[in-house]
N, C-alpha and C positions, 0 to 999 in steps of 0.2 A: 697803525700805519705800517711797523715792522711785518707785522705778521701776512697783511695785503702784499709788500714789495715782494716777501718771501713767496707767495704763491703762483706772484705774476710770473717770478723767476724759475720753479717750478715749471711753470704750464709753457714755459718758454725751450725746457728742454727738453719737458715730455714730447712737446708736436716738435720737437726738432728745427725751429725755429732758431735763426742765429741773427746776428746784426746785418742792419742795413752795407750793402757793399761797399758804400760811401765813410763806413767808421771802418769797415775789418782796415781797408788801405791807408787812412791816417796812421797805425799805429807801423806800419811798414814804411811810412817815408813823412816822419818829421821833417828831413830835412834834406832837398834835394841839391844835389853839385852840378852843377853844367861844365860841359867842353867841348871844343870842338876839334877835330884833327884832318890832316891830311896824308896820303899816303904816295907819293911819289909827284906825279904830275898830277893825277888826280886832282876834283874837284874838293870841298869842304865838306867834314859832315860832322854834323851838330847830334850831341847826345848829352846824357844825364843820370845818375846814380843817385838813389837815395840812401837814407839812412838812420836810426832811430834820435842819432848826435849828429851834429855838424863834423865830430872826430872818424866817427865811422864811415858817412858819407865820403869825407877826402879819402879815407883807406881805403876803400871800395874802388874810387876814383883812381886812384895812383894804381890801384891794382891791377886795373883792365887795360888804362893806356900803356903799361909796359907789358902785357902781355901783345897789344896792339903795336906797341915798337920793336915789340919782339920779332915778332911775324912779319915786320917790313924794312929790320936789316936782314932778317935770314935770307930774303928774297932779294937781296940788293938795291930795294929803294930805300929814300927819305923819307923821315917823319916827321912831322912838325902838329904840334899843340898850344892850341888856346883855353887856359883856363877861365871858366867864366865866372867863378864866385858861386856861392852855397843862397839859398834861400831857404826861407819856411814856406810852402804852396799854399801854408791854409792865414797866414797872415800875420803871425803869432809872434816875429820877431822885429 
């Protein structure tokens, strides 16, 4: 049986075949963070970061909306954010 896996595995990189695109993306967003922000009068927009932990997802997260608050006092609007909470997409927590 070892010696079969080892071949399939083989023939898998000889024709350069790699995984279905549906596994490579699982391993880049165990866990995704949702929020939402607004930038002056503007309307709401909804976005989301993932992450391979729920730890990295938030850092991710906190990272982009202060670069996104960043960019909306330099310009003299308001900011405002909704956090939405972290999930697993594939069901797992």
């Amino acid at each position: 049986m070892k010696k079969l896996i080892g071949i399939i595995s083989v023939a898998f990189v000889g024709l350069n075949v790699g995984l279905p695109a549906q596994a490579i993306g699982t391993t880049g967003q165990d866990i995704v963070c949702g929020y939402k922000y607004k930038v002056g009068d503007s309307g709401w927009t909804n976005g989301s970061i993932g992450g391979t932990t729920r730890q990295n997802a938030r850092l991710s997260r906190t990272q982009i909306l202060s670069g996104l608050e960043t960019e909306a006092v330099d310009s003299g609007e308001s900011f405002d954010v909704t956090y939405l909470g972290c999930r697993d997409p594939y069901g797992h927590n």
